[in-house]
Steps between C-alpha positions, in 0.01 A plus 500: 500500500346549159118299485458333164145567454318126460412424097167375439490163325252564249330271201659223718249209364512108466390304198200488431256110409501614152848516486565212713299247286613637185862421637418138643320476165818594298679317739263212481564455123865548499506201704314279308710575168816377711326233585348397181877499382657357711229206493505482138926487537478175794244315225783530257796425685303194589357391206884515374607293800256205401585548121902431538405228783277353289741479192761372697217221615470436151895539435540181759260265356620567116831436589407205695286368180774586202784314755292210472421488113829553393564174619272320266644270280794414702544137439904402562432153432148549228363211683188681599507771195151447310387836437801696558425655792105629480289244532180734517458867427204769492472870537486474905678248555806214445597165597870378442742277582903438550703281632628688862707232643636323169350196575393414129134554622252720581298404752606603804395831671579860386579326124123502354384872566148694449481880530129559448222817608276454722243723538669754666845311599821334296537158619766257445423157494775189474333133406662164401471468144405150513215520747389877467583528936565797650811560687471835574287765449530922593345803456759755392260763524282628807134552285574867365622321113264602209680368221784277398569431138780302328596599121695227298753622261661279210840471408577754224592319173545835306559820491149638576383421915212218494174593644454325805275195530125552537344283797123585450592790330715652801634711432359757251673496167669169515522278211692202601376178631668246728519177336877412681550609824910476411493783251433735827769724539423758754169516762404879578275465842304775575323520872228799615463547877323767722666676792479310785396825743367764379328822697138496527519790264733486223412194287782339365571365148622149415870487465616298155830381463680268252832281460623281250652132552723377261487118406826432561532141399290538172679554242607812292 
């Protein structure tokens, strides 16, 4: 039987500390890029979470608000019809009124209306005309609303758009005034709210969103 003679393992040698820290150290850093990343990516996604959450927030009380003015002015019988509808209006807020249950008055609940600002919060207020008492009162927001502004917009009597009315000169660039609250045509209401969570991190912007109400029983 032929004897392989035995082979010497030679330069057979481990890493050395240099080379071991310098590869932690590589390894070290490589790490922390990923993770700055991949931090950076989770702030995002969530910041874009509370972003469409909060604009659908704001979606639901709008809608809620416009349903509610384009009632205004509904008056089957005219009984109650004074001031066609608005009976008080400013930048931030609006008070209305309409006959609900065809009665030939207004004074029972859910027929006088107030959508006002408070603060931080859209409230909506119902009184009895006669006696300025509450029925009910709500807060349609939960404290995260940083504006809420109403623009009035006349009927158009030719064929240039009116400028909307000016209510302490809100908004910029308005020329009209409101002298009859009948010639309103349209009510543009405009409401600014923060996300409602946000990370500890990522500091999210106000959302601002905007419909428009028709006044559907004012006339063309």
């Amino acid at each position: 039987m032929t004897k392989w003679p035995s082979l010497a393992l030679k330069n057979q040698r481990g890493f050395t500390l240099t080379e071991l820290l310098v590869s932690m150290g590589l390894s070290l850093f490589v790490l922390a890029g990923v993770g700055s990343v991949f931090r950076a990516q989770t702030h995002t996604v969530k910041g874009q979470e509370s972003k469409m959450e909060a604009n659908e927030y704001a979606l639901t009380v709008l809608d809620m608000v416009v349903r509610e003015v384009r009632n205004a002015g509904y008056f089957p019988s005219t009984a109650c019809d004074t001031t066609g509808g608005i009976t008080a209006a400013s930048t931030s807020g609006i008070t209305f009124q309409y006959d609900k249950n065809s009665d030939g008055n207004c004074n029972s609940d859910d027929e006088n209306i107030e959508f006002a600002f408070a603060g931080t919060n859209v409230t909506r207020t119902t009184r009895n005309p006669a006696t300025t008492a509450i029925f009910t009162q709500s807060t349609l927001t939960d404290g995260n609303a940083t504006a809420l502004t109403f623009t009035y917009y006349p009927q158009q009597t030719s064929a240039t758009a009116p400028a909307p009315y000016c209510i302490s000169g809100v908004p910029a660039g308005c020329s009209g005034t409101i002298s009859n609250y009948n010639t309103v045509q349209k009510i543009t209401v405009s409401l600014t709210v923060a996300p409602k969570s946000t990370d500890s991190n990522f500091t999210g912007s106000p959302v601002t969103m905007s419909l428009t109400a028709d006044l559907r029983n004012h006339g063309f």
